[in-house]
DRENDO-1510 file (C-alpha; in Angstrom, 1 decimal, always signed):
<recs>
REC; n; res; u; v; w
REC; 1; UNK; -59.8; -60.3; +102.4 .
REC; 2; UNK; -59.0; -57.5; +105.0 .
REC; 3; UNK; -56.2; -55.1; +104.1 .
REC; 4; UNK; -53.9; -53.3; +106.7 .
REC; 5; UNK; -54.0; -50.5; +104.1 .
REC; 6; UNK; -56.4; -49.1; +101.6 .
REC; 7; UNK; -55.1; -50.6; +98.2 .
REC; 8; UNK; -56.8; -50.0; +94.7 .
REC; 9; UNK; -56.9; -53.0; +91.8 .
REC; 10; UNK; -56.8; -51.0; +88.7 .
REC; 11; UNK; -57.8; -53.8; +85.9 .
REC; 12; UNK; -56.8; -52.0; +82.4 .
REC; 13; UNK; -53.2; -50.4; +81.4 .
REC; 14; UNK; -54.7; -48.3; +78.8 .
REC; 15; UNK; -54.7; -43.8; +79.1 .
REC; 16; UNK; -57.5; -44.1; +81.6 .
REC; 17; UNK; -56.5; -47.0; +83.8 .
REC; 18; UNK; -52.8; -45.3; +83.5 .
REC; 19; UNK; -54.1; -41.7; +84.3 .
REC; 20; UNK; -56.0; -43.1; +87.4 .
REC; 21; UNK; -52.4; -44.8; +88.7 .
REC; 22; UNK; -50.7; -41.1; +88.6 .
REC; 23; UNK; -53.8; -39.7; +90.2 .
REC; 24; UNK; -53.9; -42.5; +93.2 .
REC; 25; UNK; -50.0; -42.1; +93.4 .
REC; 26; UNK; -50.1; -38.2; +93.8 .
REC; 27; UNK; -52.9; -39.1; +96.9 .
REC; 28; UNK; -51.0; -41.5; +98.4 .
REC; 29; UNK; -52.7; -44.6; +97.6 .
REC; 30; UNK; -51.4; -48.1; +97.3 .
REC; 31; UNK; -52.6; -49.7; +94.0 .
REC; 32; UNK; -51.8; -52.0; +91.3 .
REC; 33; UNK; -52.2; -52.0; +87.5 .
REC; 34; UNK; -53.0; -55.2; +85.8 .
REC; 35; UNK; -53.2; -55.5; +82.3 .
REC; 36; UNK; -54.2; -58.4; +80.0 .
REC; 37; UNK; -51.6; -57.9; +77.5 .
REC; 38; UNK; -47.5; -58.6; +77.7 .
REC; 39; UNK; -46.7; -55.4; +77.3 .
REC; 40; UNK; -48.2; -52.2; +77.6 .
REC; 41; UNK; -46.8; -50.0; +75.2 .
REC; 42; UNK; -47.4; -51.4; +71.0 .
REC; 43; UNK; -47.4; -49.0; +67.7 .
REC; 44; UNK; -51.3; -49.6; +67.1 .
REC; 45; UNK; -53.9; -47.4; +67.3 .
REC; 46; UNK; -55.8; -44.1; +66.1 .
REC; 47; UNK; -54.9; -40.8; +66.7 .
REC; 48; UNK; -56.8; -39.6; +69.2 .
REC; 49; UNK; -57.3; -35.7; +70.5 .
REC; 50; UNK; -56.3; -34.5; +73.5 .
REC; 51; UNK; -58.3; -31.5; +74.3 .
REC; 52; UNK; -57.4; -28.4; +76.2 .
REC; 53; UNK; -58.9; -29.2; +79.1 .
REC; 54; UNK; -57.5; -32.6; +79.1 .
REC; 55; UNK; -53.9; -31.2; +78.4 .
REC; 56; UNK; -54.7; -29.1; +81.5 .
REC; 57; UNK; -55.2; -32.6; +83.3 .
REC; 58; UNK; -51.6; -33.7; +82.0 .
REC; 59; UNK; -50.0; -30.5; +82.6 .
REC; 60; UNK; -50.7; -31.4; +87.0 .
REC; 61; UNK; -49.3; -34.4; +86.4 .
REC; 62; UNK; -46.3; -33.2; +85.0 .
REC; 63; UNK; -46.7; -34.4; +81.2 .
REC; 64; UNK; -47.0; -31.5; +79.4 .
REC; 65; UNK; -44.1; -30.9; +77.6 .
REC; 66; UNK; -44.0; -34.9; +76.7 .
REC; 67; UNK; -47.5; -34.8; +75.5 .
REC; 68; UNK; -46.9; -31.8; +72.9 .
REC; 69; UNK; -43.4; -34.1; +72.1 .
REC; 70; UNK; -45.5; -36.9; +71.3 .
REC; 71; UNK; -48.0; -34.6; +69.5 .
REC; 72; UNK; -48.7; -33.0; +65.8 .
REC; 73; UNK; -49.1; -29.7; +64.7 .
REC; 74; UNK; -52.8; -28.9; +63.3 .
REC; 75; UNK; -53.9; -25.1; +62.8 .
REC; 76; UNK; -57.1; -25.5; +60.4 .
REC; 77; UNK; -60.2; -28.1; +60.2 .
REC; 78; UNK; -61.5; -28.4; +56.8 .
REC; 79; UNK; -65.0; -30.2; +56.3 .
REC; 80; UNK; -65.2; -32.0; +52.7 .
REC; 81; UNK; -67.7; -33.1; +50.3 .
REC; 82; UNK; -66.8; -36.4; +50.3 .
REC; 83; UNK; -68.9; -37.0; +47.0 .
REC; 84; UNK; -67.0; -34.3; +45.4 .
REC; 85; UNK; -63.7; -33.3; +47.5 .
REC; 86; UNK; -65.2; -29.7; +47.5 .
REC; 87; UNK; -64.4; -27.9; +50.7 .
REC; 88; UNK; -67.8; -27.2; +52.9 .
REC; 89; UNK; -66.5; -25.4; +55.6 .
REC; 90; UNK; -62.5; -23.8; +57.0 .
REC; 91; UNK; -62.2; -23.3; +60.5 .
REC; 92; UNK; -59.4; -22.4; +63.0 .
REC; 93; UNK; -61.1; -23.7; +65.9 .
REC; 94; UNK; -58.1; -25.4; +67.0 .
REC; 95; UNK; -56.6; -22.1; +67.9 .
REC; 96; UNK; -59.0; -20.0; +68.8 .
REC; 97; UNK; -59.4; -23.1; +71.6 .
REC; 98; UNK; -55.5; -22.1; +72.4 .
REC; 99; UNK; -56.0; -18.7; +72.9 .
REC; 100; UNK; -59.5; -18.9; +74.7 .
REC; 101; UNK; -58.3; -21.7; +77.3 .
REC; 102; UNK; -54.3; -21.0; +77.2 .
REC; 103; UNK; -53.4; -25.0; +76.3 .
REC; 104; UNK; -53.6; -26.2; +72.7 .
REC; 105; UNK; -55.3; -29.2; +71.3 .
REC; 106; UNK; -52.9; -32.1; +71.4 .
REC; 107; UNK; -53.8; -34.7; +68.3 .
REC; 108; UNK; -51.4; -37.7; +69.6 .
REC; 109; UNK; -51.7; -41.5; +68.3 .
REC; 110; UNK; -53.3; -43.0; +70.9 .
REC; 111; UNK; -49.5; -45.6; +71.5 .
REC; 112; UNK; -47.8; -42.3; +72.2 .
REC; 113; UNK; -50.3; -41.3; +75.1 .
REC; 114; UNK; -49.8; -44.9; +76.8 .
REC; 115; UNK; -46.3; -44.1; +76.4 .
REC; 116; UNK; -45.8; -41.1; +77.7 .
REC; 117; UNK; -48.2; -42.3; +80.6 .
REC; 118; UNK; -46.3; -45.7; +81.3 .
REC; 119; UNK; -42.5; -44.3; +80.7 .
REC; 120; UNK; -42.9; -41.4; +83.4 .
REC; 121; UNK; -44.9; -43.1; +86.1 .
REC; 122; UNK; -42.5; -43.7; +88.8 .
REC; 123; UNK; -42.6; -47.2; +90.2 .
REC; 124; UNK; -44.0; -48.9; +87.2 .
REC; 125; UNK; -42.0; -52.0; +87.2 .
REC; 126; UNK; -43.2; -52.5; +90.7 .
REC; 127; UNK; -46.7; -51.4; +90.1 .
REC; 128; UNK; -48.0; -53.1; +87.0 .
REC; 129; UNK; -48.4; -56.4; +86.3 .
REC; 130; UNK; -48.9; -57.4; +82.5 .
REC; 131; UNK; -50.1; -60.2; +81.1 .
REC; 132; UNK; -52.6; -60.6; +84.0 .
REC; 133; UNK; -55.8; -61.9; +82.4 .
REC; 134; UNK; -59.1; -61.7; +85.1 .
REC; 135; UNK; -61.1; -64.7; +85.4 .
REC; 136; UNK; -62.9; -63.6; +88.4 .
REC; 137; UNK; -63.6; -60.9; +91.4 .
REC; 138; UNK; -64.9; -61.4; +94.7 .
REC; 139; UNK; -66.0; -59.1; +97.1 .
REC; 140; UNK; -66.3; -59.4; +101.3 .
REC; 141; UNK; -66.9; -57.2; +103.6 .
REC; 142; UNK; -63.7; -55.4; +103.8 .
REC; 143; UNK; -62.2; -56.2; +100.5 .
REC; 144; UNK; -61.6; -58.2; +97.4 .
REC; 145; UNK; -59.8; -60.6; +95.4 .
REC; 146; UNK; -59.2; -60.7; +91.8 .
REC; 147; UNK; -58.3; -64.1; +89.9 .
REC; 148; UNK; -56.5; -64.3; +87.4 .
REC; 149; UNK; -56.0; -66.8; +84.2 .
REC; 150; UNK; -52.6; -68.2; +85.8 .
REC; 151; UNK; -54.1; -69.1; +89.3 .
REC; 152; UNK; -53.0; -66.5; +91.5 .
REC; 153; UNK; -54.6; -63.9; +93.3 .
REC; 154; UNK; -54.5; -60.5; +94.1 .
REC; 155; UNK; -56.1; -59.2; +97.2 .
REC; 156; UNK; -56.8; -55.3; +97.9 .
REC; 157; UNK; -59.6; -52.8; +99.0 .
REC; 158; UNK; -61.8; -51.9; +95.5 .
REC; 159; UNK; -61.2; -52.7; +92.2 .
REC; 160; UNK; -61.5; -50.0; +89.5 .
REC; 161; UNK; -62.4; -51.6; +85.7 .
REC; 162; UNK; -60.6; -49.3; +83.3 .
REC; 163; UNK; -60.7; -52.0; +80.8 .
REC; 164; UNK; -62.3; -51.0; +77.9 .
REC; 165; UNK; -65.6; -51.5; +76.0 .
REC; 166; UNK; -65.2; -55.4; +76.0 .
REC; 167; UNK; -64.7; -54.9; +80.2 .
REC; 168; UNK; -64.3; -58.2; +81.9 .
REC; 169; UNK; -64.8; -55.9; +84.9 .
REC; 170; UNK; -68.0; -55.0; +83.9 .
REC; 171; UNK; -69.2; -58.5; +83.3 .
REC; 172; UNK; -68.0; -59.9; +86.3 .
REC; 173; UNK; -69.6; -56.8; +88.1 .
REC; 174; UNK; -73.3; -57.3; +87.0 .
REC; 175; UNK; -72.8; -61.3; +88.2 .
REC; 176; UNK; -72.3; -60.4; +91.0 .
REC; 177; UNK; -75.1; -57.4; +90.9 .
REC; 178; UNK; -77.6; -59.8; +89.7 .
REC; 179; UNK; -76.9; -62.5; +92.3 .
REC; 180; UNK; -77.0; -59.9; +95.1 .
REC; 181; UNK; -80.8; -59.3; +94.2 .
REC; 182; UNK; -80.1; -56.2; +92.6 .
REC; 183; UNK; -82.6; -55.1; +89.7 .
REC; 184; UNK; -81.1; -57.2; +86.5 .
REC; 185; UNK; -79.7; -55.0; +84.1 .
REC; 186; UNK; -78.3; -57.9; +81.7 .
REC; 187; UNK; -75.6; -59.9; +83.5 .
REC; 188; UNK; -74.2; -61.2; +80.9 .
REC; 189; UNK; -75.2; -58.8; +78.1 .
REC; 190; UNK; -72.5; -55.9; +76.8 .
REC; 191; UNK; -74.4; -52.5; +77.0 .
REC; 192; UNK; -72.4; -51.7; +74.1 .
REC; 193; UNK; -73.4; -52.1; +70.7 .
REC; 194; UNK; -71.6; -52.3; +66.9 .
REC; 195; UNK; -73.3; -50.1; +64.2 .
REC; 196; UNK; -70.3; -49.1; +62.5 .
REC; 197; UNK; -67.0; -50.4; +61.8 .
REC; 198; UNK; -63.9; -48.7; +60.4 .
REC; 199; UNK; -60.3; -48.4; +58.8 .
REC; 200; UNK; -57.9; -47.1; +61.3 .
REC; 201; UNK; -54.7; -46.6; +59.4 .
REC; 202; UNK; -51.6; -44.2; +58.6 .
REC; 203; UNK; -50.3; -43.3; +54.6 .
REC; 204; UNK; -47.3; -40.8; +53.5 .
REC; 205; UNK; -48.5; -37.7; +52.0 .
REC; 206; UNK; -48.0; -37.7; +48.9 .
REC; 207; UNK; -50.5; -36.3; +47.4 .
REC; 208; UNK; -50.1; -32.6; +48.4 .
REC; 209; UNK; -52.8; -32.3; +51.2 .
REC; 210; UNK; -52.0; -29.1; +53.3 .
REC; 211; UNK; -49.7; -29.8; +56.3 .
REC; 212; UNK; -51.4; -29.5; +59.7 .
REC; 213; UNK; -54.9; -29.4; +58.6 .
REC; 214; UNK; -57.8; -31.9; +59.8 .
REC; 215; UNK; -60.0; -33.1; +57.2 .
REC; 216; UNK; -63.4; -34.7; +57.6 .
REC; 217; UNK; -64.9; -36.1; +54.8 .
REC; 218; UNK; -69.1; -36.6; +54.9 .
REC; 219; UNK; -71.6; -37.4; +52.8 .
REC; 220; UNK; -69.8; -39.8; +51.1 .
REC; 221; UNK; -71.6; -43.2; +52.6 .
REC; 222; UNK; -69.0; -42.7; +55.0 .
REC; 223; UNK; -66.7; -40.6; +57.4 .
REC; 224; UNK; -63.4; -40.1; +57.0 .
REC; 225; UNK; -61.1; -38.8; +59.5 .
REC; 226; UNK; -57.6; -37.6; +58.3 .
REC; 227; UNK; -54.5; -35.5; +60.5 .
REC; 228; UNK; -52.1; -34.2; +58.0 .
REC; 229; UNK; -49.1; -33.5; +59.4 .
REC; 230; UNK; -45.3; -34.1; +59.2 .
REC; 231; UNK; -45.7; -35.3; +55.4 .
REC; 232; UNK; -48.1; -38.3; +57.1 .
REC; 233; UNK; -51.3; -38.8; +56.8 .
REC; 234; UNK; -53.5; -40.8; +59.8 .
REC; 235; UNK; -57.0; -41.5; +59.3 .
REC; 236; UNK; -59.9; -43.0; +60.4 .
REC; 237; UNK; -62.9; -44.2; +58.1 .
REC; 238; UNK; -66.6; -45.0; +59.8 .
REC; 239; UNK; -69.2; -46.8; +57.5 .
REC; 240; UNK; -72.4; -48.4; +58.7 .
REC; 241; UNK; -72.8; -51.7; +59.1 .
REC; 242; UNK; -75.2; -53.8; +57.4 .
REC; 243; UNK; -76.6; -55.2; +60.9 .
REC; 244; UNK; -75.6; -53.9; +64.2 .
REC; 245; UNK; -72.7; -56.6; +66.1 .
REC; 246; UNK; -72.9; -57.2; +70.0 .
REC; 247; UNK; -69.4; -58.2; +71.2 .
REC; 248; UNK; -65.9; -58.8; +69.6 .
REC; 249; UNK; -65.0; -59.5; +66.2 .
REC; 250; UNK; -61.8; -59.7; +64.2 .
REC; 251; UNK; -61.6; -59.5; +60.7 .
REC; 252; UNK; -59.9; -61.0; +57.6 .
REC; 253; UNK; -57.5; -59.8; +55.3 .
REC; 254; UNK; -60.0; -60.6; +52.6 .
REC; 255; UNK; -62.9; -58.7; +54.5 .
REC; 256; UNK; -60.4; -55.8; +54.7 .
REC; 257; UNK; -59.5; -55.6; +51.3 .
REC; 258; UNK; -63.6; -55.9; +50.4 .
REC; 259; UNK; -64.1; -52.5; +53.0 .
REC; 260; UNK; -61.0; -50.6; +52.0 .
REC; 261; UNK; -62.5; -51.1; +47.6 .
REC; 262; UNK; -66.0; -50.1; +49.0 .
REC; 263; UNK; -64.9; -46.3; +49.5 .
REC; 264; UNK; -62.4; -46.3; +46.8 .
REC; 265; UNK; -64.4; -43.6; +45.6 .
REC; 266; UNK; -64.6; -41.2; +48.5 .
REC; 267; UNK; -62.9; -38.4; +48.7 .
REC; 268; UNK; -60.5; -37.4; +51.8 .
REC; 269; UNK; -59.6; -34.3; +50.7 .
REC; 270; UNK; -59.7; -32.0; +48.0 .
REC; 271; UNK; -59.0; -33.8; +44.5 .
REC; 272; UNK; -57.5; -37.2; +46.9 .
REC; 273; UNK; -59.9; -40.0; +46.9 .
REC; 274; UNK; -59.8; -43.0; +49.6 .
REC; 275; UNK; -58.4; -45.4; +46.5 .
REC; 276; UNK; -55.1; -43.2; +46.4 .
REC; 277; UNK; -54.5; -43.3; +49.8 .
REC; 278; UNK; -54.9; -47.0; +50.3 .
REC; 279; UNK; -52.5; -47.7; +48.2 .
REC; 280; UNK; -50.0; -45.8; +50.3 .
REC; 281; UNK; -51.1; -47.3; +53.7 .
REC; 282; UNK; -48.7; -49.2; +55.8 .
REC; 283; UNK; -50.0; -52.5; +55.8 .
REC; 284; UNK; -48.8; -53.7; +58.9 .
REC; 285; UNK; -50.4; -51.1; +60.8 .
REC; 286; UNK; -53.7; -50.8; +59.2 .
REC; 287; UNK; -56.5; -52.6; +61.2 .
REC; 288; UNK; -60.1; -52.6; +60.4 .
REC; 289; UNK; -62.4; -52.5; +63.6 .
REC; 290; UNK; -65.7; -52.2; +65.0 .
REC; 291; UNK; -66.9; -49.0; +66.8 .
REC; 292; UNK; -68.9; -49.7; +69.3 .
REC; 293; UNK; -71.6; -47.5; +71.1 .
REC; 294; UNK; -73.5; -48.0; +74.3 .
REC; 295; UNK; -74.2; -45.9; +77.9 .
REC; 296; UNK; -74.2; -48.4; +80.8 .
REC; 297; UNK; -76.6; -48.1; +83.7 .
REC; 298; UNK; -74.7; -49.5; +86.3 .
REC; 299; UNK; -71.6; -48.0; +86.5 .
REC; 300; UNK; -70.6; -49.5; +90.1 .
REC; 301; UNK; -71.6; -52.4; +92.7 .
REC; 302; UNK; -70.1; -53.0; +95.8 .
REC; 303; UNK; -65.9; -52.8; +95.9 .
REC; 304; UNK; -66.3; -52.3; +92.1 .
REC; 305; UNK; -66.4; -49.5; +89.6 .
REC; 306; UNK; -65.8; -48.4; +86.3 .
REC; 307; UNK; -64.8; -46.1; +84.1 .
REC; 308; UNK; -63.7; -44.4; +80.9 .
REC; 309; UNK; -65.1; -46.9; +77.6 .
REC; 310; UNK; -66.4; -49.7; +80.4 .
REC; 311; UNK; -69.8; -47.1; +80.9 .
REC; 312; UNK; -69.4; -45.4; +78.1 .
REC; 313; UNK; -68.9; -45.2; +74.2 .
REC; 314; UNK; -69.0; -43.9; +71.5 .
REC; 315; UNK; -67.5; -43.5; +67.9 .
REC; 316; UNK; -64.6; -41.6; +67.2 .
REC; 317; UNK; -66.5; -39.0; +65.2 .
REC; 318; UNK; -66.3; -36.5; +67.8 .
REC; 319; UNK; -62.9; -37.2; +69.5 .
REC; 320; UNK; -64.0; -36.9; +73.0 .
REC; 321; UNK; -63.7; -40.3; +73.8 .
REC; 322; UNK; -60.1; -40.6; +76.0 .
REC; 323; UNK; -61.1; -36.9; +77.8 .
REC; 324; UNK; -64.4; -38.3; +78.5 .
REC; 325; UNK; -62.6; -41.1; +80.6 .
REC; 326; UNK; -59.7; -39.3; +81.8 .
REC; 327; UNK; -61.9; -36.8; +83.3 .
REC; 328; UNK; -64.2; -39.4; +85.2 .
REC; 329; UNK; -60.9; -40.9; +86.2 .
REC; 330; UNK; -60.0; -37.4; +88.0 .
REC; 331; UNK; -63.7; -37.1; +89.6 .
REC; 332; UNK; -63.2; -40.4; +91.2 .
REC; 333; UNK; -59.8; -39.9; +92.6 .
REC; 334; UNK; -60.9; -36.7; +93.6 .
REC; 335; UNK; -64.1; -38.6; +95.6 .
REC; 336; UNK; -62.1; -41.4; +96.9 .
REC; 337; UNK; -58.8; -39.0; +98.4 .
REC; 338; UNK; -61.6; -36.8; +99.5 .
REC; 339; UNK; -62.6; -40.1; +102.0 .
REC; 340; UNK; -59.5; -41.6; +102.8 .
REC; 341; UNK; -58.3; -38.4; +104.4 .
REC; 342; UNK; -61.0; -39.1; +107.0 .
REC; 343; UNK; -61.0; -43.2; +106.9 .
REC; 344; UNK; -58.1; -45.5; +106.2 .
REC; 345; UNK; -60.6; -48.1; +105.5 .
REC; 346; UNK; -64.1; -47.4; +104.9 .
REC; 347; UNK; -66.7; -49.6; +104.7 .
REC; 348; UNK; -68.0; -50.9; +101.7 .
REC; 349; UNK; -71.2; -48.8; +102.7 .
REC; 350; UNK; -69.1; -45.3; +102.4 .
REC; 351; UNK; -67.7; -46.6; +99.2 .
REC; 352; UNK; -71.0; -47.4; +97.5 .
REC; 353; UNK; -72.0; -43.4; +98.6 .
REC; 354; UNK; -68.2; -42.5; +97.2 .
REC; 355; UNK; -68.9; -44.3; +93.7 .
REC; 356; UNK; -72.8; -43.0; +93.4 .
REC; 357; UNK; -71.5; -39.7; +94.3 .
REC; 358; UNK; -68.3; -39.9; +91.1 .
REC; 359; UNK; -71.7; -41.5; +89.1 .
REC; 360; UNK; -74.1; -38.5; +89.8 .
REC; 361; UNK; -71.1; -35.7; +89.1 .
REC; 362; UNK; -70.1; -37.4; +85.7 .
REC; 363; UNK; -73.4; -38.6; +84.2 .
REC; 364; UNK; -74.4; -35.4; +83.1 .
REC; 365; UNK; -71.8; -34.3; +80.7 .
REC; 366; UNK; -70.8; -38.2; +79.8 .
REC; 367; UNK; -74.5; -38.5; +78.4 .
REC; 368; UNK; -74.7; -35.2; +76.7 .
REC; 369; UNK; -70.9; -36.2; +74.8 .
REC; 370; UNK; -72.3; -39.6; +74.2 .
REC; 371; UNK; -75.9; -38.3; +72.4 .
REC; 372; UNK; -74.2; -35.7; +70.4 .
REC; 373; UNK; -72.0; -38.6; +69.3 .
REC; 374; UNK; -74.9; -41.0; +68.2 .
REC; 375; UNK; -76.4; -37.8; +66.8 .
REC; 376; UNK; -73.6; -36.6; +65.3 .
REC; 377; UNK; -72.2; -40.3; +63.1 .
REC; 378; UNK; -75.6; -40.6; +61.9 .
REC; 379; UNK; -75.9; -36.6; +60.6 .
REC; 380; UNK; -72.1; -37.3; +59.1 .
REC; 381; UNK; -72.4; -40.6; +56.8 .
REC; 382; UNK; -76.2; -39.6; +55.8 .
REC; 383; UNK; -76.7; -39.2; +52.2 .
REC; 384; UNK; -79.8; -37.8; +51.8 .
REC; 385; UNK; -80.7; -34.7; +50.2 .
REC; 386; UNK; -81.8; -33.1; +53.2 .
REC; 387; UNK; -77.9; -33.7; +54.8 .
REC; 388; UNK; -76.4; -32.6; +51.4 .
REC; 389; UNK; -78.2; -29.4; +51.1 .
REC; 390; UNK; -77.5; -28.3; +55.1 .
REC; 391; UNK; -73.7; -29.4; +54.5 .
REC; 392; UNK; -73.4; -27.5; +51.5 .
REC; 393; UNK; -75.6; -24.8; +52.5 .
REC; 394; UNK; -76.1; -24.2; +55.8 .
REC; 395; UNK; -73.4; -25.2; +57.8 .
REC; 396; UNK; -70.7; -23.0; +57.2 .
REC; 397; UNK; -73.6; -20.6; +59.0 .
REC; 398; UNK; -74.5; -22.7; +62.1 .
REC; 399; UNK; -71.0; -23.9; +62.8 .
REC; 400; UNK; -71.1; -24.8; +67.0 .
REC; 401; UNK; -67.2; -24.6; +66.6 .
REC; 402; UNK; -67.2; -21.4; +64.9 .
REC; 403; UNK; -70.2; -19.8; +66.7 .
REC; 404; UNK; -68.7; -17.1; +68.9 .
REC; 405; UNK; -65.5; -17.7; +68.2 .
REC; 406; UNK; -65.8; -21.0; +69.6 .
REC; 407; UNK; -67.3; -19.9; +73.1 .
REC; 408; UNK; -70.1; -21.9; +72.9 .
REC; 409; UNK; -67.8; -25.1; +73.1 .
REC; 410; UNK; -65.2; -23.4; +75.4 .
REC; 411; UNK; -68.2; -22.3; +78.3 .
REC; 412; UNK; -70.9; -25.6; +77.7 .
REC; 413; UNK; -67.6; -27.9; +78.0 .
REC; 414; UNK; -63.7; -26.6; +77.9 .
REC; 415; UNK; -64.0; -24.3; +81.2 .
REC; 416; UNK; -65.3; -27.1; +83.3 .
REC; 417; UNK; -62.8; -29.3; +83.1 .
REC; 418; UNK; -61.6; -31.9; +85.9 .
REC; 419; UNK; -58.6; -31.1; +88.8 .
REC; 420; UNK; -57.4; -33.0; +90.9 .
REC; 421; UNK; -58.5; -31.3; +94.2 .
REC; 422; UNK; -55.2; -32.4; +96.5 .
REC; 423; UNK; -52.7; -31.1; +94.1 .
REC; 424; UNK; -51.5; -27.5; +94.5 .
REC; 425; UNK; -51.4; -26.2; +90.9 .
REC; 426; UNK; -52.1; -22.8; +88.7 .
REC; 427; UNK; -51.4; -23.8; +85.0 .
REC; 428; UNK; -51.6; -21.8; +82.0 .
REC; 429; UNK; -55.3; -19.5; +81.5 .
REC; 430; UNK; -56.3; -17.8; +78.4 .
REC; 431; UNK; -59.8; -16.0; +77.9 .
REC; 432; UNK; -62.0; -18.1; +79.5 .
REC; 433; UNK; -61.8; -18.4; +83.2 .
REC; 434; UNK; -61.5; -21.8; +84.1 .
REC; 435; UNK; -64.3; -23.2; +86.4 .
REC; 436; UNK; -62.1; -25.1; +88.7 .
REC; 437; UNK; -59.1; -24.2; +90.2 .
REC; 438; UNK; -56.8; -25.5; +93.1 .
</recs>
């Protein structure tokens, strides 16, 4: 398995496993990109936010100006009754982010950020391979090899598992973990878990919701997520469900149907109930999912580690999900460039030290993001009286986002945002100093 030159395995083609070939490329790095699927670019998905500090992360790369192409135009967040479509609280968070940091918050479906990833990464016919399905990973001494569903092999230096909550990388990692001697943490048991599922979909507005305004609907059984902009409306619906799921599950057209008539009467905006938008959804783009949540304690062994949704999830309620991994993904570049100026090859010892190093720097703020997610579903879809009373009462008054003109977000999370260390760059700066700077 020995490799004349360092070379990386990246097993995952979505934002983070795609961020992390940019990042490798800038340091020089051989790598390849497999992913499971025949192509990596497909119109499915949620819209996702791109933070300010994550736009920052783009803007080294060079994908700034695609990003806010591929983006929508928000100004005001609006938090709903969603018994009653009454307005609970009016924020401009969103810009007072833009002015405190000096990058705006980028809501982009989440097929546009693999797209503007995968169509400006030089060498990308050379340096992903799609439909490239992982059976298996072995380690040695001085490398690995990954095998894959058609029988052949692909040999390098580490492998990084950027693929997803349902990682195969993962899996395959705690084998070999757990037949190593190494304290069982569940082999062959996902860390992640299903407690509530969800409509991700897209409708034309035509219903007269205000243009570039994000509304969340709560108290209504369930949340409702919905980016108004360009006469479209893209939303997101979280219910509970009636028993936690471990693992994959698709479903029906009938079982879709059934969820979509169980909120017909929640309201996504003022005087628009679910019902009326459903019946203006695309169908062929609609998809109802699971969401899952989980923190894994292993988050590398040996040659192999992961990142992004393969250590940790959660819901979509708080939209920190794809800056949560593309941040990890700059901390471990960061670690690994940081070694292989002074090794060509190090051994797997000085990896293990690289990885727990990346595990120890990102642990902190991952957990905090994930908690205030459990937290934060569970506050959201509650309807007892106690959650009605603070959201009609109290929280236009103890607003986080609105608390000091948002500083409270922009200092406990926004300033300390990820660089890469090896790339000479300055970037755009608004009120808030930015904690790390090249």
């Amino acid at each position: 398995m020995a490799q004349d030159r360092f070379r990386v395995i990246i097993v995952g083609a979505g934002p983070v496993g795609l961020y992390m070939a940019y990042a490798l490329q800038a340091a020089g790095v051989d790598y390849i990109v497999l992913e499971r699927q025949r192509q990596v670019v497909n119109f499915m998905g949620a819209m996702v936010f791109t933070w300010p500090h994550t736009v920052r992360l783009l803007d080294q790369i060079g994908l700034y100006d695609a990003a806010r192409q591929a983006s929508v135009g928000i100004h005001l967040k609006k938090r709903i009754s969603g018994q009653d479509g009454s307005v609970l609280t009016t924020s401009s968070f969103w810009g007072q982010m833009h002015e405190n940091h000096g990058y705006p918050f980028l809501p982009i479906l989440r097929s546009d950020v693999v797209k503007v990833l995968y169509e400006n990464l030089p060498g990308k016919d050379r340096n992903i391979r799609t439909g490239a399905d992982v059976v298996d990973i072995q380690t040695s001494r001085d490398g690995v090899e990954v095998h894959l569903v058609d029988g052949s092999i692909e040999r390098g230096s580490i492998v990084i598992g950027a693929d997803g909550v349902h990682s195969k990388t993962r899996l395959l990692m705690n084998r070999l973990a757990a037949s190593s001697g190494e304290k069982d943490q569940g082999a062959d048991k996902s860390p992640m878990l299903s407690t509530f599922h969800g409509i991700v979909g897209r409708a034309p507005n035509e219903f007269g919701l205000e243009n570039g305004v994000f509304f969340e609907s709560r108290g209504g059984e369930a949340a409702i997520q919905c980016t108004v902009a360009e006469d479209m409306i893209y939303y997101a619906t979280l219910k509970p469900l009636a028993e936690p799921i471990s693992g994959p599950k698709r479903y029906s057209q009938e079982e879709l149907k059934d969820y979509a008539e169980s909120l017909s009467h929640v309201y996504v905006g003022p005087g628009v109930r679910f019902e009326h938008v459903w019946a203006k959804t695309d169908k062929e783009l609609v998809r109802l999912i699971n969401q899952q949540e989980g923190f894994a304690g292993r988050w590398h062994h040996d040659r192999i580690v992961l990142l992004g949704d393969a250590v940790h999830k959660t819901t979509s309620i708080n939209g920190l999900g794809l800056t949560c991994g593309l941040h990890s993904a700059a901390a471990l570049a960061n670690e690994l460039q940081g070694v292989l100026k002074l090794e060509a090859n190090p051994s797997t010892k000085t990896l293990e030290l690289v990885f727990a190093r990346y595990q120890q720097a990102r642990t902190g703020e991952a957990r905090v993001i994930w908690k205030r997610g459990f937290k934060m579903i569970r506050e959201v879809t509650n309807k007892s009286w106690i959650n009605w009373f603070w959201d009609k009462y109290m929280l236009s008054w103890f607003d986080v986002e609105t608390l000091a003109r948002g500083l409270v977000v922009s200092y406990t999370l926004i300033r300390n945002g990820e660089l890469l260390s090896y790339i000479p760059f300055t970037g755009k700066s608004g009120t808030v100093a930015w904690l790390r700077r090249v």
